[in-house]
Residue, then its C-alpha position, 0 to 999 in steps of 0.5 A: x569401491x573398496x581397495x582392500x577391506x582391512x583397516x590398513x585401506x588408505x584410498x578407494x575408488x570415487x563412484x562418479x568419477x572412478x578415480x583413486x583418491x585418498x580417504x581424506x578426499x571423502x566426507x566421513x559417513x558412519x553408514x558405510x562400511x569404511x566409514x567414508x562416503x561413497x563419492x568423493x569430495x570434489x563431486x559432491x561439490x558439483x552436484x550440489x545443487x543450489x538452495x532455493x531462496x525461501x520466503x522469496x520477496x515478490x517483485x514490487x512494480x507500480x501501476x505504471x510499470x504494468x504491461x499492457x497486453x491484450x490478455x490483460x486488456x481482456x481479463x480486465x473488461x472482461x469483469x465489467x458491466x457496461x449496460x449502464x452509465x456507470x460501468x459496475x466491477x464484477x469481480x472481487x472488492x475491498x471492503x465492497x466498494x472499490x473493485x481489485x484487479x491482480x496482475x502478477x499477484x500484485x493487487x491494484x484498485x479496478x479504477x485505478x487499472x481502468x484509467x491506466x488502459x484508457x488514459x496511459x501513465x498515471x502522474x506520479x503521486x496522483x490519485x484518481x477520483x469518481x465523478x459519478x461517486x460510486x467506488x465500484x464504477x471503472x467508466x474512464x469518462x467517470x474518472x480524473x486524476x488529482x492531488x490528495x488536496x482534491x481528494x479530500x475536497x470531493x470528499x467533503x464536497x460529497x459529504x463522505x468525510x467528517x473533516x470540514x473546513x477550519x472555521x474562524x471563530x472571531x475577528x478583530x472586530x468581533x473581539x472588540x464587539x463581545x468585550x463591549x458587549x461584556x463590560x455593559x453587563x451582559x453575560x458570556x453566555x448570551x453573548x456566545x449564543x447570539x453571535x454563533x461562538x462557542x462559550x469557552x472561546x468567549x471566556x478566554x476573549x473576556x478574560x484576555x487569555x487570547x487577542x490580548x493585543x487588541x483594545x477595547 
Protein backbone atom coordinates (compact mmCIF):
# COMPACT_ATOMS: atom_id res chain seq x y z
CA UNK A 1 0.00 0.00 0.00
CA UNK A 2 0.75 3.40 -0.79
CA UNK A 3 2.16 5.81 1.95
CA UNK A 4 1.15 8.72 -0.04
CA UNK A 5 -0.07 9.17 -3.58
CA UNK A 6 2.34 12.36 -4.52
CA UNK A 7 5.58 11.87 -6.12
CA UNK A 8 7.36 12.73 -2.81
CA UNK A 9 6.24 8.86 -1.91
CA UNK A 10 9.50 7.33 -0.60
CA UNK A 11 8.59 3.83 1.00
CA UNK A 12 5.56 1.88 1.04
CA UNK A 13 4.27 -1.00 2.76
CA UNK A 14 5.47 -5.08 1.15
CA UNK A 15 1.95 -6.82 0.78
CA UNK A 16 3.37 -10.16 1.89
CA UNK A 17 5.29 -9.37 4.80
CA UNK A 18 3.61 -5.86 5.61
CA UNK A 19 6.64 -4.18 6.33
CA UNK A 20 7.57 -0.36 5.32
CA UNK A 21 10.38 -0.45 3.15
CA UNK A 22 11.95 2.04 1.02
CA UNK A 23 11.20 2.24 -2.92
CA UNK A 24 14.62 0.88 -3.60
CA UNK A 25 13.79 -2.50 -1.99
CA UNK A 26 11.22 -2.97 -4.72
CA UNK A 27 11.79 -4.25 -8.20
CA UNK A 28 10.39 -1.53 -10.81
CA UNK A 29 6.93 -2.34 -12.63
CA UNK A 30 5.46 0.20 -14.93
CA UNK A 31 1.92 -1.52 -14.46
CA UNK A 32 1.20 -0.10 -11.16
CA UNK A 33 0.62 3.19 -10.25
CA UNK A 34 3.97 3.78 -8.30
CA UNK A 35 5.87 2.21 -10.78
CA UNK A 36 7.11 -0.52 -8.16
CA UNK A 37 6.08 -3.73 -7.54
CA UNK A 38 3.79 -4.63 -5.21
CA UNK A 39 5.98 -7.17 -3.14
CA UNK A 40 9.23 -6.42 -1.86
CA UNK A 41 12.54 -7.60 -3.12
CA UNK A 42 13.46 -10.02 -0.23
CA UNK A 43 9.98 -11.89 -0.64
CA UNK A 44 10.08 -12.14 -4.36
CA UNK A 45 13.16 -13.96 -3.52
CA UNK A 46 11.53 -16.48 -1.30
CA UNK A 47 9.12 -17.28 -3.39
CA UNK A 48 10.90 -17.71 -6.30
CA UNK A 49 10.61 -21.17 -7.18
CA UNK A 50 13.17 -23.33 -8.56
CA UNK A 51 13.30 -23.89 -12.64
CA UNK A 52 12.71 -27.28 -13.58
CA UNK A 53 15.78 -28.55 -15.50
CA UNK A 54 14.66 -29.16 -19.23
CA UNK A 55 15.57 -31.50 -21.35
CA UNK A 56 16.51 -33.51 -18.41
CA UNK A 57 19.17 -36.65 -19.22
CA UNK A 58 17.44 -39.83 -18.30
CA UNK A 59 19.34 -41.92 -15.85
CA UNK A 60 21.49 -44.48 -17.56
CA UNK A 61 21.78 -48.11 -15.67
CA UNK A 62 22.88 -51.24 -17.01
CA UNK A 63 20.98 -54.63 -17.24
CA UNK A 64 22.73 -55.45 -14.37
CA UNK A 65 21.71 -52.68 -12.20
CA UNK A 66 18.11 -53.76 -12.99
CA UNK A 67 15.84 -54.36 -10.10
CA UNK A 68 14.48 -57.57 -9.79
CA UNK A 69 11.22 -57.28 -8.68
CA UNK A 70 8.14 -59.62 -8.80
CA UNK A 71 6.43 -56.74 -10.92
CA UNK A 72 9.14 -56.86 -13.23
CA UNK A 73 9.34 -60.73 -13.24
CA UNK A 74 5.47 -60.66 -14.01
CA UNK A 75 5.41 -58.07 -16.80
CA UNK A 76 8.31 -59.75 -18.44
CA UNK A 77 6.67 -63.67 -18.52
CA UNK A 78 3.79 -62.25 -18.90
CA UNK A 79 4.72 -61.23 -22.86
CA UNK A 80 5.83 -65.00 -23.74
CA UNK A 81 4.59 -67.96 -25.23
CA UNK A 82 5.92 -70.85 -23.57
CA UNK A 83 3.92 -73.91 -25.25
CA UNK A 84 6.87 -74.61 -27.22
CA UNK A 85 10.67 -75.55 -27.08
CA UNK A 86 11.68 -72.14 -28.12
CA UNK A 87 9.50 -69.65 -25.91
CA UNK A 88 8.37 -66.98 -28.56
CA UNK A 89 8.57 -62.82 -27.29
CA UNK A 90 4.90 -61.35 -27.79
CA UNK A 91 5.33 -58.11 -27.22
CA UNK A 92 7.35 -55.48 -29.50
CA UNK A 93 10.85 -56.06 -31.59
CA UNK A 94 13.43 -54.36 -33.10
CA UNK A 95 13.43 -54.91 -36.69
CA UNK A 96 11.34 -58.07 -35.80
CA UNK A 97 13.73 -60.53 -34.88
CA UNK A 98 14.99 -59.79 -31.19
CA UNK A 99 11.95 -58.99 -28.48
CA UNK A 100 12.53 -55.36 -26.43
CA UNK A 101 11.57 -55.18 -23.10
CA UNK A 102 11.49 -51.23 -20.98
CA UNK A 103 12.40 -51.03 -17.58
CA UNK A 104 12.25 -47.25 -16.54
CA UNK A 105 11.86 -46.32 -20.15
CA UNK A 106 15.52 -47.86 -20.85
CA UNK A 107 14.82 -50.34 -23.45
CA UNK A 108 16.92 -53.97 -23.33
CA UNK A 109 16.98 -56.88 -25.83
CA UNK A 110 14.18 -59.70 -24.33
CA UNK A 111 16.93 -62.35 -24.30
CA UNK A 112 19.24 -60.54 -22.70
CA UNK A 113 16.39 -59.86 -19.63
CA UNK A 114 15.57 -63.27 -19.81
CA UNK A 115 18.91 -64.56 -19.08
CA UNK A 116 19.37 -62.00 -16.26
CA UNK A 117 16.21 -63.35 -14.31
CA UNK A 118 17.15 -66.81 -14.54
CA UNK A 119 20.74 -66.79 -14.55
CA UNK A 120 21.44 -63.54 -12.27
CA UNK A 121 24.54 -60.83 -13.55
CA UNK A 122 25.57 -60.73 -16.92
CA UNK A 123 29.70 -60.66 -17.28
CA UNK A 124 30.65 -57.79 -18.14
CA UNK A 125 31.27 -57.37 -21.90
CA UNK A 126 29.65 -60.47 -22.42
CA UNK A 127 26.95 -61.20 -24.99
CA UNK A 128 24.20 -63.75 -24.92
CA UNK A 129 23.81 -66.33 -27.79
CA UNK A 130 20.90 -68.44 -29.11
CA UNK A 131 21.29 -72.20 -29.20
CA UNK A 132 18.22 -72.58 -30.93
CA UNK A 133 18.94 -69.84 -33.47
CA UNK A 134 15.82 -68.05 -33.41
CA UNK A 135 16.19 -64.13 -32.24
CA UNK A 136 12.63 -63.94 -30.83
CA UNK A 137 13.32 -67.24 -28.53
CA UNK A 138 13.63 -65.97 -24.39
CA UNK A 139 14.05 -69.75 -23.33
CA UNK A 140 16.98 -69.38 -20.77
CA UNK A 141 17.97 -73.20 -21.36
CA UNK A 142 18.30 -71.56 -25.14
CA UNK A 143 20.75 -69.08 -23.86
CA UNK A 144 24.71 -68.74 -23.12
CA UNK A 145 26.88 -66.18 -22.48
CA UNK A 146 30.03 -65.57 -24.71
CA UNK A 147 32.72 -63.20 -26.24
CA UNK A 148 32.07 -61.34 -29.38
CA UNK A 149 34.70 -63.77 -30.66
CA UNK A 150 31.98 -66.41 -30.04
CA UNK A 151 29.36 -64.19 -31.60
CA UNK A 152 30.98 -63.98 -34.76
CA UNK A 153 31.86 -67.61 -34.84
CA UNK A 154 28.07 -68.86 -34.20
CA UNK A 155 27.31 -66.50 -36.96
CA UNK A 156 29.50 -68.00 -39.66
CA UNK A 157 29.07 -71.29 -38.22
CA UNK A 158 24.99 -70.70 -38.80
CA UNK A 159 25.85 -69.10 -41.99
CA UNK A 160 24.37 -65.59 -40.73
CA UNK A 161 27.53 -63.45 -41.55
CA UNK A 162 29.20 -62.68 -44.84
CA UNK A 163 32.45 -62.67 -42.83
CA UNK A 164 34.32 -65.95 -43.38
CA UNK A 165 37.74 -67.23 -42.22
CA UNK A 166 40.96 -65.59 -43.92
CA UNK A 167 41.99 -68.06 -46.43
CA UNK A 168 45.84 -68.91 -47.03
CA UNK A 169 46.31 -68.58 -50.46
CA UNK A 170 50.00 -69.87 -50.98
CA UNK A 171 52.45 -71.74 -48.97
CA UNK A 172 56.21 -71.81 -49.52
CA UNK A 173 56.19 -74.74 -51.14
CA UNK A 174 53.19 -73.84 -53.60
CA UNK A 175 55.16 -70.73 -54.48
CA UNK A 176 58.17 -73.09 -55.41
CA UNK A 177 55.35 -75.29 -57.44
CA UNK A 178 53.68 -72.16 -59.72
CA UNK A 179 57.19 -70.65 -60.19
CA UNK A 180 58.41 -74.20 -61.68
CA UNK A 181 55.27 -74.84 -63.24
CA UNK A 182 55.74 -71.19 -65.08
CA UNK A 183 59.47 -71.44 -66.35
CA UNK A 184 58.37 -74.74 -67.98
CA UNK A 185 55.91 -72.54 -70.18
CA UNK A 186 52.69 -73.19 -68.72
CA UNK A 187 50.52 -70.04 -68.52
CA UNK A 188 49.45 -68.28 -65.37
CA UNK A 189 46.12 -68.72 -65.81
CA UNK A 190 46.02 -72.56 -66.09
CA UNK A 191 48.18 -72.49 -63.22
CA UNK A 192 45.50 -70.41 -60.94
CA UNK A 193 42.89 -72.50 -62.09
CA UNK A 194 44.28 -75.85 -61.49
CA UNK A 195 45.52 -75.10 -57.95
CA UNK A 196 42.40 -72.97 -56.70
CA UNK A 197 44.42 -69.43 -56.42
CA UNK A 198 43.18 -66.29 -57.73
CA UNK A 199 45.12 -65.27 -61.25
CA UNK A 200 46.33 -61.86 -59.84
CA UNK A 201 48.09 -63.43 -56.77
CA UNK A 202 49.73 -65.96 -59.50
CA UNK A 203 50.82 -62.83 -61.26
CA UNK A 204 52.73 -61.06 -58.52
CA UNK A 205 54.24 -64.89 -57.34
CA UNK A 206 55.56 -64.95 -60.96
CA UNK A 207 56.59 -61.64 -60.97
CA UNK A 208 58.50 -61.84 -57.40
CA UNK A 209 56.02 -58.67 -56.34
CA UNK A 210 55.56 -61.14 -53.25
CA UNK A 211 57.67 -64.11 -51.60
CA UNK A 212 60.40 -62.64 -53.25
CA UNK A 213 62.78 -64.46 -50.54
CA UNK A 214 61.80 -67.67 -51.66
CA UNK A 215 64.23 -69.70 -54.46
CA UNK A 216 63.32 -71.67 -57.04
Amino acid sequence: MLLLCDQSVTAKCCCRCRRLQSLENFHRDSRKSDGRAGACKECKKKSRKPQLQRNRIRPIFSINEMSVTPEVEARFWSCVDSSGDCWLWLGSKINGRYGKFSIRRREFTAHRVSYRLVNGSIPNGMHILHRCDNPACVNPSHLFAGTNQDNIADRVAKGRSNRQPKKVYTTIDQVKEIRARRASGEKSGQIAKSMDIPANRVYSIVGRKVWKDVED
